[in-house]
C-alpha positions as CSV (number, residue, x, y, z in Angstrom):
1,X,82.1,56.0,111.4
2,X,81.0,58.4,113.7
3,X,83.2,61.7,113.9
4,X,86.4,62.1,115.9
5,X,86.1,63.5,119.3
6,X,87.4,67.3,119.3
7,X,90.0,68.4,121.9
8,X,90.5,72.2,123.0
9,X,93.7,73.5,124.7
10,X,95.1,76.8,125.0
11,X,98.4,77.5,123.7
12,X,99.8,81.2,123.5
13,X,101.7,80.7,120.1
14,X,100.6,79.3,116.7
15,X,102.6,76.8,115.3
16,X,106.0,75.0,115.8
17,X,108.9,76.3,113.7
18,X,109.2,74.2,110.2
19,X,112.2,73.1,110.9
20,X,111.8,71.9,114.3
21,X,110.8,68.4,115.2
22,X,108.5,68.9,117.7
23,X,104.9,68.5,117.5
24,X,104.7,70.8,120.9
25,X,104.2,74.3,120.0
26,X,106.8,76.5,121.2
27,X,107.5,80.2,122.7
28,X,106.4,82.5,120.1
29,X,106.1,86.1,120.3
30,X,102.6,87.3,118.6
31,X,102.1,90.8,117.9
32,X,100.2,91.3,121.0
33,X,103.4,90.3,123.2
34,X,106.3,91.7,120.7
35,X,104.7,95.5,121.4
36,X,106.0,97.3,118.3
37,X,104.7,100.1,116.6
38,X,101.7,99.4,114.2
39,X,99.2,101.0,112.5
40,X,97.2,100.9,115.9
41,X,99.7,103.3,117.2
42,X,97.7,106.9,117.7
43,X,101.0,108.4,117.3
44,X,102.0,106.4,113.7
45,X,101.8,108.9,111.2
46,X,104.1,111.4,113.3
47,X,106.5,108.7,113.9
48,X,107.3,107.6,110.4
49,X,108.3,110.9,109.4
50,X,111.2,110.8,112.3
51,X,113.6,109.2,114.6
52,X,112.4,107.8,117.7
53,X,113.6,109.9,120.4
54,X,116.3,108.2,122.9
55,X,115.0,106.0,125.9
56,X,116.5,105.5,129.2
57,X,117.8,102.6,130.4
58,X,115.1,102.1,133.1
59,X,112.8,100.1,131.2
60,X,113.2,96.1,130.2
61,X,112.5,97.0,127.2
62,X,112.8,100.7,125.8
63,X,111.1,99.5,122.4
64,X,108.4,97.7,124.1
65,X,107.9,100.2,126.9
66,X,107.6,103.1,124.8
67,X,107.4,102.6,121.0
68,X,103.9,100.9,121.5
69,X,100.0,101.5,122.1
70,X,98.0,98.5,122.2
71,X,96.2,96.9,119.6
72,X,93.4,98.4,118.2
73,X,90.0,95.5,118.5
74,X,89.9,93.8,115.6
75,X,86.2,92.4,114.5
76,X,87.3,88.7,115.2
77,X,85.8,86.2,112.0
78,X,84.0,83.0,113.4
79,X,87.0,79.9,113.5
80,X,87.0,78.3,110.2
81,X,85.1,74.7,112.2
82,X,85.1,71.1,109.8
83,X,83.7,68.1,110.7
84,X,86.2,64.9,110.4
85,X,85.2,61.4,110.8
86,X,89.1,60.2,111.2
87,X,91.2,62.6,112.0
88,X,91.4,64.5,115.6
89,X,90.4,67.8,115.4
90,X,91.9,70.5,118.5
91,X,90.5,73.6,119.0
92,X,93.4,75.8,120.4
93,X,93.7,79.5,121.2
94,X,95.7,81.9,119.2
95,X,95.9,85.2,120.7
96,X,92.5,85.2,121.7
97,X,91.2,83.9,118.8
98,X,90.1,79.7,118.3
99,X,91.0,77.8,115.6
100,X,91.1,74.4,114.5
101,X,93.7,72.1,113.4
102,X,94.6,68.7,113.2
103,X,98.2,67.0,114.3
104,X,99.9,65.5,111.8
105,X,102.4,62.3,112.3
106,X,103.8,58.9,111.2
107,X,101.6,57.5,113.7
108,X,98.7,58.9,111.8
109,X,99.6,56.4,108.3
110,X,97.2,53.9,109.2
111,X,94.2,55.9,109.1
112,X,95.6,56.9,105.2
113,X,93.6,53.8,103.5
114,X,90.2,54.9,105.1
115,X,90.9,58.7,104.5
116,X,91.3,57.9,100.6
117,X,88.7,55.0,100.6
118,X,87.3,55.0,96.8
119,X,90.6,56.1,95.1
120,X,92.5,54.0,93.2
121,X,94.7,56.5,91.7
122,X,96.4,59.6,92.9
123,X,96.9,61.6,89.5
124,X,100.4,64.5,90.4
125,X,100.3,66.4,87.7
126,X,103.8,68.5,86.9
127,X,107.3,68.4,88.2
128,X,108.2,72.0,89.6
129,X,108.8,72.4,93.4
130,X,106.1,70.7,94.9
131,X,105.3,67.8,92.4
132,X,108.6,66.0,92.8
133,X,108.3,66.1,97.1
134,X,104.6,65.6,96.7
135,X,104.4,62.7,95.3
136,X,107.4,60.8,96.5
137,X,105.9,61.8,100.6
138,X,102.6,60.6,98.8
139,X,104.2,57.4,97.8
140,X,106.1,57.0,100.6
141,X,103.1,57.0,103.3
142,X,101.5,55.2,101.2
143,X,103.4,52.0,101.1
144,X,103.9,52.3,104.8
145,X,100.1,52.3,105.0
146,X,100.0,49.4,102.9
147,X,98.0,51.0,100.4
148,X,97.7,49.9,96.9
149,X,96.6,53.2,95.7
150,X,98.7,54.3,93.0
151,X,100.9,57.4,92.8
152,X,101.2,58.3,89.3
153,X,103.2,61.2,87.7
154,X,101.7,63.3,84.3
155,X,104.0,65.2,81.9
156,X,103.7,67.0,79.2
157,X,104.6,64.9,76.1
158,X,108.6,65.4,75.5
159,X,109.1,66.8,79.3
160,X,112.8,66.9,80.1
161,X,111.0,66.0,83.7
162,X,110.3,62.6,82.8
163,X,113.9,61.7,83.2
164,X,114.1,63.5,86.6
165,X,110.6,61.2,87.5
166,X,112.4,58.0,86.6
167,X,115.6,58.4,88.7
168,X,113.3,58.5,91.8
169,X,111.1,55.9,91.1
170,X,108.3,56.6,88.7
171,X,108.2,54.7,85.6
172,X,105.9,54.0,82.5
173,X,106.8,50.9,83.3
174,X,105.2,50.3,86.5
175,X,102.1,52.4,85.7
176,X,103.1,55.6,87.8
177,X,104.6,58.0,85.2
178,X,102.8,59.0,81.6
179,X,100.8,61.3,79.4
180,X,99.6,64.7,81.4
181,X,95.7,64.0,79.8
182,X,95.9,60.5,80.1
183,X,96.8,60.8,83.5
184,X,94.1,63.1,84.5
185,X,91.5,60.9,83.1
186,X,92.3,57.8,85.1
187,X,92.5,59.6,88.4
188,X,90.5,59.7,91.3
189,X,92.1,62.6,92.5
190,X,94.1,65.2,90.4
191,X,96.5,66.8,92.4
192,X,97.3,70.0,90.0
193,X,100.9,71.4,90.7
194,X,101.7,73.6,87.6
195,X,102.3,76.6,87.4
196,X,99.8,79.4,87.8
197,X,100.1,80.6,84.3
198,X,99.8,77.0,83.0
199,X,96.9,76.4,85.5
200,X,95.3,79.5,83.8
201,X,95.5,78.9,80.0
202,X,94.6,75.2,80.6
203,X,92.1,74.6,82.5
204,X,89.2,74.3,80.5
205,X,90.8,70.9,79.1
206,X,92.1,69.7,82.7
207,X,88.3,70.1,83.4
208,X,87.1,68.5,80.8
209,X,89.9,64.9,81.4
210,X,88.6,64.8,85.1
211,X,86.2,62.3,86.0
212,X,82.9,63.0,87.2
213,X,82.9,62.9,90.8
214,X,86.4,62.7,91.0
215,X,88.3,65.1,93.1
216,X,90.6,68.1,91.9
217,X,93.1,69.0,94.7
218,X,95.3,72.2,94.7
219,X,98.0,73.4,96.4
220,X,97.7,77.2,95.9
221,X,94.1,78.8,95.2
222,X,95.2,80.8,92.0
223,X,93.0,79.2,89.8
224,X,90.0,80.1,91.9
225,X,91.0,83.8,91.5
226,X,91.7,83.4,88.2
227,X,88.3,81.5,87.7
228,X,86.3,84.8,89.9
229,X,88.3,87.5,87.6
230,X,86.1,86.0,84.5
231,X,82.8,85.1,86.4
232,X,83.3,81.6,86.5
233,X,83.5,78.6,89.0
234,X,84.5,75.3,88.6
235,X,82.4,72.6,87.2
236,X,80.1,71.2,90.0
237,X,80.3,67.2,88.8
238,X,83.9,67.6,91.0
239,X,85.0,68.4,94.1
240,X,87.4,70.5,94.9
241,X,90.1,70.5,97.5
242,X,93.4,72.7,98.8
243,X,96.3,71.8,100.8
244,X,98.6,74.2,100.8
245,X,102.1,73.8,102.4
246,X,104.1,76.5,104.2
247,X,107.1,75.7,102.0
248,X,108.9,75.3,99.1
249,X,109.2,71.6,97.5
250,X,112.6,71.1,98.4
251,X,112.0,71.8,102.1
252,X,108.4,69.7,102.1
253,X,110.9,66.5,101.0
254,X,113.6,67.4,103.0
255,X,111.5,67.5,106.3
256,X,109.7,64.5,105.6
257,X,112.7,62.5,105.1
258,X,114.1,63.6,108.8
259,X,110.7,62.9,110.5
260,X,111.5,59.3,109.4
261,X,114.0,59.5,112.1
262,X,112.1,62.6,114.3
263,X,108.2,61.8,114.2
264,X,106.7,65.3,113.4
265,X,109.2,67.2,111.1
266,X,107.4,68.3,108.5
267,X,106.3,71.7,106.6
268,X,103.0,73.1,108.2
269,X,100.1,73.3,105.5
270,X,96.6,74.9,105.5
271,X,93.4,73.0,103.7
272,X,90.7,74.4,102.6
273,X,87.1,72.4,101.4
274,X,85.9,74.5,98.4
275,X,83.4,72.2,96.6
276,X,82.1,68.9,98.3
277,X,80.2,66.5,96.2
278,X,79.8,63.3,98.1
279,X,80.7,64.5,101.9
280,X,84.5,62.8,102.0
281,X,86.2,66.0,101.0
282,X,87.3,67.2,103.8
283,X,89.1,63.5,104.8
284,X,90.8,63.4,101.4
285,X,92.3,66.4,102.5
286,X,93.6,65.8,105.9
287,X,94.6,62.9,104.9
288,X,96.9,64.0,101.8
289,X,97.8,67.2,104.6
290,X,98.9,64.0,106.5
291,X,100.8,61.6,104.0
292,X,103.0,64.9,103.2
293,X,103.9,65.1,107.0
294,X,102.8,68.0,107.8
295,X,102.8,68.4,111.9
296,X,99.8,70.9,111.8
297,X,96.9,71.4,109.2
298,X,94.8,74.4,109.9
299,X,91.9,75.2,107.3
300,X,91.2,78.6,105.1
301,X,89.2,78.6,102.4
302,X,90.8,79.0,98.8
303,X,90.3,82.9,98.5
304,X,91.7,83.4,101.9
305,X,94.5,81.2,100.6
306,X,95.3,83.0,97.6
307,X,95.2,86.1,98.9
308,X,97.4,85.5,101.8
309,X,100.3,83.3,99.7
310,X,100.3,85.8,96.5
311,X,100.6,88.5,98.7
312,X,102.9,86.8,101.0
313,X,105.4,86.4,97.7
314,X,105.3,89.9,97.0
315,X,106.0,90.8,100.3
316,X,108.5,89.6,103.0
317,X,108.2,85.7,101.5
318,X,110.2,86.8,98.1
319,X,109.6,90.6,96.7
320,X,110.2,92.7,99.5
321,X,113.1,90.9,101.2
322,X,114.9,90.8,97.7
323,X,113.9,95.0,97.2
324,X,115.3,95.6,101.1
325,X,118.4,93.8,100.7
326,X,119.5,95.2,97.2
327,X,118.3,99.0,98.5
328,X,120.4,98.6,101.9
329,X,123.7,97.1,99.9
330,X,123.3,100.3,97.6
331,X,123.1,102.7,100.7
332,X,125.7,101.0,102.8
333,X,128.2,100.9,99.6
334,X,127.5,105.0,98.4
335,X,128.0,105.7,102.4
336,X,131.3,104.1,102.0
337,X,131.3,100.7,103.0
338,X,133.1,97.8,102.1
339,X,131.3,95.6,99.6
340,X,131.1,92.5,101.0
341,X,130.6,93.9,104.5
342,X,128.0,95.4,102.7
343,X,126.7,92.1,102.0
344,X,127.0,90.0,104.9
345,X,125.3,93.2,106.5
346,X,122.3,92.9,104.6
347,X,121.7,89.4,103.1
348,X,123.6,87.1,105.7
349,X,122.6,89.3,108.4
350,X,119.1,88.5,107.7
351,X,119.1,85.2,106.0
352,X,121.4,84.0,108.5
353,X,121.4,85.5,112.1
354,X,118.3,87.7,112.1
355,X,116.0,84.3,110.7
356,X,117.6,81.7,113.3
357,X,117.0,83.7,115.7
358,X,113.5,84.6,115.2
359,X,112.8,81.0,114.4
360,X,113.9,79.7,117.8
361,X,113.5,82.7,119.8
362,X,110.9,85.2,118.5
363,X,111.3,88.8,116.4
364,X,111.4,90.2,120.0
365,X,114.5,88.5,121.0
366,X,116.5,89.7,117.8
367,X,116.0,93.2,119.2
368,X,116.9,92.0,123.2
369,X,120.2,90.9,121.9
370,X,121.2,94.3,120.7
371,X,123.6,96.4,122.8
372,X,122.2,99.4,123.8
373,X,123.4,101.6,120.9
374,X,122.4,99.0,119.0
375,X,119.0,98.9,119.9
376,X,118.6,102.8,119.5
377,X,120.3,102.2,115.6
378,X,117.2,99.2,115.6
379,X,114.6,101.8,116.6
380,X,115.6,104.1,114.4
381,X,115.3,102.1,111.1
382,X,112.4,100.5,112.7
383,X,110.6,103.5,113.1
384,X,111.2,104.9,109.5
385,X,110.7,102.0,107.5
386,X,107.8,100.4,109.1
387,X,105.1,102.7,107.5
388,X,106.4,102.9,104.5
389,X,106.4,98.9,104.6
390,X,102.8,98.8,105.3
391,X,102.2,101.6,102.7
392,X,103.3,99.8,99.9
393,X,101.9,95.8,101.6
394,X,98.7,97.4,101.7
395,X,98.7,98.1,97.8
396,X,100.1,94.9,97.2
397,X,97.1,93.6,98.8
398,X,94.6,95.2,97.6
399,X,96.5,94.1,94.1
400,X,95.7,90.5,94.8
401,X,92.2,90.7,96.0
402,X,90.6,93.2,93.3
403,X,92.6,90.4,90.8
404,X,94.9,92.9,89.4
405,X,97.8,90.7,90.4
406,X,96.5,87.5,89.2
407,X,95.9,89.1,85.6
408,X,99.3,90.6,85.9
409,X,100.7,87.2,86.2
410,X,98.4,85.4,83.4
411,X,99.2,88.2,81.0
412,X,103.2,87.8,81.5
413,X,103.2,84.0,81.7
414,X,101.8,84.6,78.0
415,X,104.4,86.9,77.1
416,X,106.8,83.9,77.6
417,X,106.2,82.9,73.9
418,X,106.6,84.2,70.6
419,X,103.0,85.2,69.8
420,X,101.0,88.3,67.5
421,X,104.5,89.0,65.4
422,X,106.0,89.6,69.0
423,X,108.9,88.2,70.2
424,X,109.3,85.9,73.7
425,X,110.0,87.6,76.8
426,X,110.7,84.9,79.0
427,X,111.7,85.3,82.9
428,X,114.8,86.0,83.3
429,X,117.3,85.4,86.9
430,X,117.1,88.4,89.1
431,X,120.9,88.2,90.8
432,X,122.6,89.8,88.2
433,X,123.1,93.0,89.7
434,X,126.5,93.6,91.3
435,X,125.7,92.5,95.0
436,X,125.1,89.3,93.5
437,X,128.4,88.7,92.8
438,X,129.7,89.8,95.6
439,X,127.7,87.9,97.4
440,X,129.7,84.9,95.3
441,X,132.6,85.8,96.6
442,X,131.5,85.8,99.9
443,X,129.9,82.3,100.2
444,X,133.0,81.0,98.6
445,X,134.8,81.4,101.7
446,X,132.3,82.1,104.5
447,X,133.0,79.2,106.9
448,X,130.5,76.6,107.6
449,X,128.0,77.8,110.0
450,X,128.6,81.1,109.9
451,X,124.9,83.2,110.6
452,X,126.8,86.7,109.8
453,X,126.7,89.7,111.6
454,X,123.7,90.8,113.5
455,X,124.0,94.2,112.3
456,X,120.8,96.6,113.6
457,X,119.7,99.0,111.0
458,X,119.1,96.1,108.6
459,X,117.3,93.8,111.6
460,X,115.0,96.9,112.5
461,X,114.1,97.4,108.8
462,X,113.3,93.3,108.3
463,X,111.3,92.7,111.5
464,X,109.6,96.4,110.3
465,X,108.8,94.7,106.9
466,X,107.6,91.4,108.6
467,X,105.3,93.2,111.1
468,X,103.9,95.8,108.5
469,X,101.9,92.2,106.6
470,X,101.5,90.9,109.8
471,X,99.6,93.8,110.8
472,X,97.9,94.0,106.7
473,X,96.4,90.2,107.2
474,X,95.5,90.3,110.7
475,X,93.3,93.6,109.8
476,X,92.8,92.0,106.9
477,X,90.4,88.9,109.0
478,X,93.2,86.0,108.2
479,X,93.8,83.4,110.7
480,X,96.6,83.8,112.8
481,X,97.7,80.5,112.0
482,X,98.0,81.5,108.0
483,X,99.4,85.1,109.1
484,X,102.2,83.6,110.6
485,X,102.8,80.7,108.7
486,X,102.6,83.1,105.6
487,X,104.9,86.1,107.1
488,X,107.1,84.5,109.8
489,X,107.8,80.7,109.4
490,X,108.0,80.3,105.6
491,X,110.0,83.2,105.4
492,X,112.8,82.5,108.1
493,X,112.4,78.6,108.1
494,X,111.9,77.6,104.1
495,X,113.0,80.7,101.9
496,X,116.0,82.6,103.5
497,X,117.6,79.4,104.2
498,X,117.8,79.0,100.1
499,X,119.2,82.6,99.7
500,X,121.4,82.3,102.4
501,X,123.0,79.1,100.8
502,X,123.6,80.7,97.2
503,X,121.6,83.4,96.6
504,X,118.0,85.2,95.6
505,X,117.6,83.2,92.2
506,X,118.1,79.6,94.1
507,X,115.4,81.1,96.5
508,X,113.3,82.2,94.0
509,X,113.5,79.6,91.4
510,X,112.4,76.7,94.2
511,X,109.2,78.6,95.2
């Protein structure tokens, strides 16, 4: 079939808020437009070690008119470009910059049988956050497509998953739940979905269960880190394949279910075309973007990927927004205040108020809506937190990409078990400090609806945090399609949401 004609438009924001059931991208503010400081600014490194001065009143925007230089250039990298015989690729314009996605949709389920022509058998292996959403939107699609591809689950031998697998569907019975190995060897395409720490001590056998030119699929490119930290690749009888959504499981399930109703709901995902054996790569992978219901796939590559998510989690996406809430509910609490104003000034003010309103609106608008005192209080934790949020981003970072982090995070997945004499150290919850219980209380009777206070010291120092790795993976070459996705819309659209509703561990633990 011969390729899918291309399409370009311009459009002056990335992507459509998760959570949103538009395909049409909306109003977005990009750095460019939002004009706050960053590490372009000449005057920085003075400014971080004091208070912005006052501004007048004269100016829109006293933040944008005088807090800002422009950007510095950044060496623009050449638009990730993939052919697709199927699927219509767009070129659109991000700040200057082209990219290349393709629209996802309901509409698009027909093409699904062509885009997985050759496989029988889709192979999900694990049951964390994104197997159990993964496969059922796999399934799902599927049957509407009126494929007879299978969708089948793998476990581990004695999983307590395999209950949770049969209550929506997935039986031994019916050929679509069984054996992890067994699973793997009679698949045409292995969608891996453990854990990184599992990924890492096992895939040497996964590797050797696959099929020859079969097809391994990822959804996070930590085992291609891990694989570069010890000189090795994977095996070259396979290809191998990334889509990667924006989102936590939960969220990637929950959206799909409402674009049954809303055509275009969905969790954005980026794929990426590592290894390509037989030239249908890069189909299998839009099309398994497209059976999730994602609304827009734009393509990485599997380092970018890993660099950008793993950082992402330790900053704003889990890490950081966890470190900025507990250190602003200890200094609001020793400077007298209340405890659970202390609270629903730090974590509902941001889960709640400050991440609505930067879904719908843009960072820019959080600050607009302040009174004029309360833009000055903004400015003024804006100013002194912003460098010291790029200070400690920026060794984050560089963390991931030399492979410190992803050795970090094999090493302590190990010290989960007894081994050497030594005894198990296994993760533990992280809300078990006292604003955690506080922040109980205060969910127990907040009423329903309620976004908290938009209170300014804690806004400034959040959109600070979220502009300091925006400005790290833009100078960093990322597309601004994963910069966003990875510091703006998973953040405010799939992971406050979870803290807002009961806390940092039920964020954390459905990453």
């Amino acid at each position: 079939m011969a390729a899918a004609a291309s399409t370009s438009v311009s459009v002056s924001t990335p992507y459509s808020s998760s959570f949103r059931n538009t395909l049409n991208p909306p109003t977005f503010a990009l750095p460019h437009s939002i004009r706050f400081i960053s590490s372009s600014n000449s005057s920085l490194k003075a400014l971080h070690a004091r208070v912005l001065p006052s501004f007048g009143s004269a100016s829109a925007s006293a933040l944008s008119a005088h807090s800002v230089s422009a950007p510095a250039t950044i060496q623009a990298q050449p638009p990730l470009d993939f052919e697709t015989s199927l699927f219509k690729k767009e070129k659109i314009t991000l700040a200057g910059r082209d990219e290349y996605i393709v629209r996802g949709g309901r509409d698009l389920f027909n093409l699904l049988p062509d885009a997985f022509k050759g496989i029988k058998q889709i192979g999900v292996i694990g049951w964390g956050s994104q197997g159990p959403a993964q496969a059922q939107n796999l399934r799902d699609s599927l049957a509407e497509a009126k494929s007879d591809i299978v969708v089948k689950i793998g476990l581990r031998k004695g999983s307590r998953s395999f209950d949770e697998a049969r209550a929506v569907g997935f039986t031994e019975e019916n050929g679509t739940l069984g054996d992890i190995w067994e699973t793997i060897s009679g698949s045409d395409l292995v969608l891996l979905l453990i854990s990184d720490s599992a990924q890492a001590d096992n895939y040497e056998k996964i590797f050797s269960h696959m099929k020859p030119n079969s097809i391994l699929g990822l959804s996070h490119g930590f085992l291609l880190g891990h694989l570069q930290s010890m000189g090795l690749d994977f095996p070259k009888n396979i290809s191998v394949i990334a889509v990667c959504p924006k989102g936590m499981g939960p969220s990637v399930r929950r959206l799909y279910v409402q674009g049954k109703e809303i055509n275009g709901a969905g969790i954005n995902s980026s794929f990426a075309v590592h290894q390509d054996i037989d030239g249908t790569a890069t189909d299998v992978a839009l099309g398994w973007s497209v059976a999730l219901g994602s609304p827009f796939t734009f393509a990485t590559t599997l380092e970018q990927e890993y660099k950008s998510d793993i950082f992402g989690e330790r900053g704003i996406l889990l890490g950081a927004v966890h470190g900025i809430v507990e250190s602003l509910f200890r200094r609001y609490t020793e400077h007298g205040m209340d405890e659970e104003l202390a609270y629903k000034n730090t974590v509902e003010c941001i889960t709640g108020i400050v991440s609505k309103t930067i879904s719908t609106q843009g960072m820019l608008a959080v600050y607009n809506s302040l009174s004029e005192e309360g833009k000055k209080e903004f400015e003024s934790a804006y100013s002194a937190s912003y460098y010291p949020c790029m200070d400690i981003l920026y060794e984050c970072y560089e963390d991931v990409a030399t492979g410190s982090e992803i050795r970090s995070v094999v090493l302590a997945g190990r010290r989960f078990y007894e081994k050497e004499g030594l005894p198990a150290f296994p993760m533990g919850k992280i809300d078990q400090t006292r604003m955690w219980k506080v922040g109980q209380r205060v969910r127990a009777v907040r009423p329903v609806g309620d976004l908290g206070p938009l209170y300014p010291f804690t806004a400034g120092v959040f959109v600070a945090l979220m502009m300091a790795q925006i400005e790290i993976l833009r100078k960093k070459g990322h597309s601004y399609s994963e910069i966003i996705n990875e510091s703006v819309i998973e953040s405010v659209d799939s992971l406050n949401p979870f803290m807002h509703a009961r806390g940092v561990s039920f964020m954390v633990d459905n990453c």
